[in-house]
N, C-alpha and C positions, 0 to 999 in steps of 0.2 A: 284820714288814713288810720287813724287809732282806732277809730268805731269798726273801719272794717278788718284790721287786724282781731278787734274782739267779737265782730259776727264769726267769722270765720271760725278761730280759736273755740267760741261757743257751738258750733254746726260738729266740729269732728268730735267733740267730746258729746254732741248727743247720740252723731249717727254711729259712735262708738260702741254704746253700750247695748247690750240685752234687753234687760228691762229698765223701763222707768224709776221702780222703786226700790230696784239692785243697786249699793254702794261698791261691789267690786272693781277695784280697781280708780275708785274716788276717793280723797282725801278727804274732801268737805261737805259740807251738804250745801254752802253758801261762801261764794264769795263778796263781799263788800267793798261798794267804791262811795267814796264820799268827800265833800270839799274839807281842809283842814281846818277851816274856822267851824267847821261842828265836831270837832273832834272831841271837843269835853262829852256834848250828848252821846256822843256814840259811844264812847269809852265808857260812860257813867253808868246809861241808862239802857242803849240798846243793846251793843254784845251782853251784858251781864242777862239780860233779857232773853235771847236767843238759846246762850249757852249755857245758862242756869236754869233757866225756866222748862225749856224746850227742847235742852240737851244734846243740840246742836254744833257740831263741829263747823264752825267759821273762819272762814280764811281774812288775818287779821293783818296787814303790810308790815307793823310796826315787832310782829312776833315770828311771821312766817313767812316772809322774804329771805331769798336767800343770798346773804353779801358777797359782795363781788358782780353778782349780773346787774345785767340792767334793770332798770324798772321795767321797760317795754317787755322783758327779758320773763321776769318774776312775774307781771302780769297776765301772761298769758301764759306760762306756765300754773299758776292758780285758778285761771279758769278753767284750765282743762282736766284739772283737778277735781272743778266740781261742779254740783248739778246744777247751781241755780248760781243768777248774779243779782246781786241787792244791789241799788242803785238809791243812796241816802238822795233823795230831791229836794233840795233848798234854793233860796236866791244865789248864795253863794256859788255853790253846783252847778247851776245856770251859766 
């Protein structure tokens, strides 16, 4: 039910926009989802990565959710947010 809560949520925020390479009306240019036992890598290694290096605006759960909604809530409000979904793949993620 969640995958297609987030196809979905991913579908109106493409057929949404103008162009492909227009930020209007995006917060992010990536959202990330990842299981919490790689949360050192991703914290450590890969946002500093993205938004240091790349200069990328990253939708981060732990910075930009917003309290009181639900996760399901915050989630898809983030996607719709932004252009792309990162999807950390580990065994854990699995």
């Amino acid at each position: 039910k969640m995958m297609w809560k987030w196809t979905r949520a991913k579908h109106h925020a493409i057929t949404s926009q103008r162009k492909s390479e227009d930020l209007e009306g995006l917060r992010f240019h990536a959202f990330v989802s990842y299981s919490q036992n790689n949360t050192d890598w991703v914290k450590s290694q890969f946002l500093p990565k993205l938004e240091g290096d790349y200069c990328l605006r990253v939708c981060h759960h732990e910075r930009d959710f917003i309290p009181g909604k639900t996760i399901v809530q915050n989630i898809l409000r983030c996607i719709e947010q932004s252009r792309r979904c990162v999807f950390v793949l580990s065994s854990h993620f699995v």
